[in-house]
C-alpha positions, 0 to 999 in steps of 0.5 A, a space after each residue: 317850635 319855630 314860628 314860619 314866616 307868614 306870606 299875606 297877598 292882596 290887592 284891593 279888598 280892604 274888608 276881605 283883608 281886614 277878615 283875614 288879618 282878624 282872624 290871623 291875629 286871634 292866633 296865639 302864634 301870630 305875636 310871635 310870628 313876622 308877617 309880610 304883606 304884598 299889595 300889587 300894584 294897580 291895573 288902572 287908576 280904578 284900582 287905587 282907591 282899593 289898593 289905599 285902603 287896604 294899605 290903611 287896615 294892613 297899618 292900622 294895628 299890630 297884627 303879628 309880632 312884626 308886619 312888613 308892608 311891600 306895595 308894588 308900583 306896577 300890576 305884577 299879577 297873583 301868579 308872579 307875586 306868589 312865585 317870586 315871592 315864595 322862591 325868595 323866602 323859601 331860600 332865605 328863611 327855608 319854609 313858608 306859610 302863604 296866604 291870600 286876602 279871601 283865606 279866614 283862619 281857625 284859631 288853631 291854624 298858625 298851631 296847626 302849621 308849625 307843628 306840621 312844617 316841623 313834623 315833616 321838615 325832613 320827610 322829603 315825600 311831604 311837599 306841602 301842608 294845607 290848612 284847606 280842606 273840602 266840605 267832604 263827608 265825615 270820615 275816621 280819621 283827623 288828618 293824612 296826606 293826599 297827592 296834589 296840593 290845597 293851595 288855600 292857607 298853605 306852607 312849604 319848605 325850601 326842599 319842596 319849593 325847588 321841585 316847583 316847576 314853572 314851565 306848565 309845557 314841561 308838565 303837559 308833556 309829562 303827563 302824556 299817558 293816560 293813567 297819570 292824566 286819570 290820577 292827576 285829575 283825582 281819578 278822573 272826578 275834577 279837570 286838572 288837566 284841563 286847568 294846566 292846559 289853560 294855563 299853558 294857552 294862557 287863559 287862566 294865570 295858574 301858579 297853584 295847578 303848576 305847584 300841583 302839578 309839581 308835587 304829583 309828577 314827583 310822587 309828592 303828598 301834601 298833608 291836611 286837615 280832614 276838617 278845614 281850618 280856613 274858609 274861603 271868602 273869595 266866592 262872592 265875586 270880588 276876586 280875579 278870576 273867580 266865579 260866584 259859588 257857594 260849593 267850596 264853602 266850609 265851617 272852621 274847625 275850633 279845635 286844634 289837629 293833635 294827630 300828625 302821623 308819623 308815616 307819609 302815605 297817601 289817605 285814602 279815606 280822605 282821598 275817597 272822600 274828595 274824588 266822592 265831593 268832586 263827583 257830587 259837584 259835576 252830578 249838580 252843574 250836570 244837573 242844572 245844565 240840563 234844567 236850564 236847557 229845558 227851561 229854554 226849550 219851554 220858552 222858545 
């Protein structure tokens, strides 16, 4: 089995670095996989004080069998960084693992992902494999495929990456009709759209709603886990652009995924089961909306 190449970035959170590069190195595959460190450049000299330390974890142990260091002069941000990077790899090495500076691993993830990325090398409908999963209910089965992608401890191949589009315009405009918008947005439970919409006003930088957005208008599937082999720290106000929440929250699968099968075809228990904690979530925020509304009115 070849080992993927292992895509870490980061910027200026040494102990959320250290988590994941812990959690990596307890990975049997990690001593037998390159592992590539990018740490964006500063935004102010603020940044610096951070951007150091999390240059002194990065070199202080051997965490793969070799650790490449790259540290950017200048701030390029999240979405540049992944892009270029992911296209530059993809094309030199042919597929990828990513991962970012808040995603903590299962024990089992490298495990997971090389066998995945060697199941479906050739299967050109399977675009992404992604170690993520939501906190959704139990269901039968281990693993399957859905449209979209989980962007949280993911990989890819070259074949897939050069379907990445990155005009979030030309996505809008094909996804002009309102049935694709519907399955776009998981049959209506989550605001993809809204998001791509976002992005393209520039509010948002969004390089994984463009990849998503990508794998859905070419009737791609990404495989996954139904339980998660990453969790994502980054909840905790530390990160850019990402609010403080606890919703996303997952416990790590301790055991490796044995079923990858041999037919691309969307889940749709698992699919069920996303759109149901999709839905779960908007009840809740509808919820506390009203409660805070009506807080308001007592006191005024």
């Amino acid at each position: 089995m070849v080992k993927t190449p292992i895509l870490l970035f980061a910027f200026k959170r040494p102990d959320h670095t250290l988590q994941v590069l812990q959690s990596l190195s307890k990975n049997k595959e990690s001593q037998e996989s390159d592992l590539f460190v990018f740490i964006d450049g500063p935004r102010s000299d603020e940044d610096i004080p951070g951007i150091e330390a999390v240059k002194k974890v990065v070199q202080s142990r051997k965490w793969c069998k070799t650790v490449n260091l790259q540290i950017n002069s200048r701030n390029n941000g999240v979405p540049a960084q992944i892009i270029g990077n992911v296209t530059k790899f993809c094309k030199e090495r042919g597929r990828v693992i990513v991962l970012e500076d808040d995603i903590v691993l299962s024990p089992f993830f490298l495990n997971y992902m090389n066998k995945a990325l060697d199941a479906y090398a050739n299967d050109d409908r399977v675009m992404e494999v992604s170690g993520y999963m939501y906190p959704i209910r139990e269901v039968t089965v281990e693993s399957g495929f859905i449209r979209g992608s989980c962007g949280w401890g993911w990989g890819t191949w070259r074949r897939a990456w050069e379907f990445f589009e990155p005009d979030g315009k030309k996505l809008l405009k094909q996804l002009s009709s309102r049935e694709s918008r519907y399955e776009f947005n998981f049959r209506g439970s989550y605001k993809y759209y809204s998001l791509l919409k976002d992005q393209v006003e520039g509010k948002i930088g969004g390089w994984d709603i463009r990849w998503a957005a990508s794998i859905f208008l070419n009737n791609g599937l990404t495989f996954v886990p139904a339980s998660s082999l990453v969790r994502n720290i980054g909840f905790d106000g530390s990160g850019t652009n990402i609010p403080t929440s606890s919703a996303y929250d997952t416990t790590i699968l301790n055991q490796p995924i044995i079923d990858y099968p041999q037919h691309s075809q969307e889940t749709e228990e698992i699919l069920s089961a996303v759109i149901d904690f999709y839905k779960e979530q908007k009840t809740f925020k509808a919820m506390v909306k009203k409660l805070i509304s009506r807080i308001r009115q007592r006191r005024f």
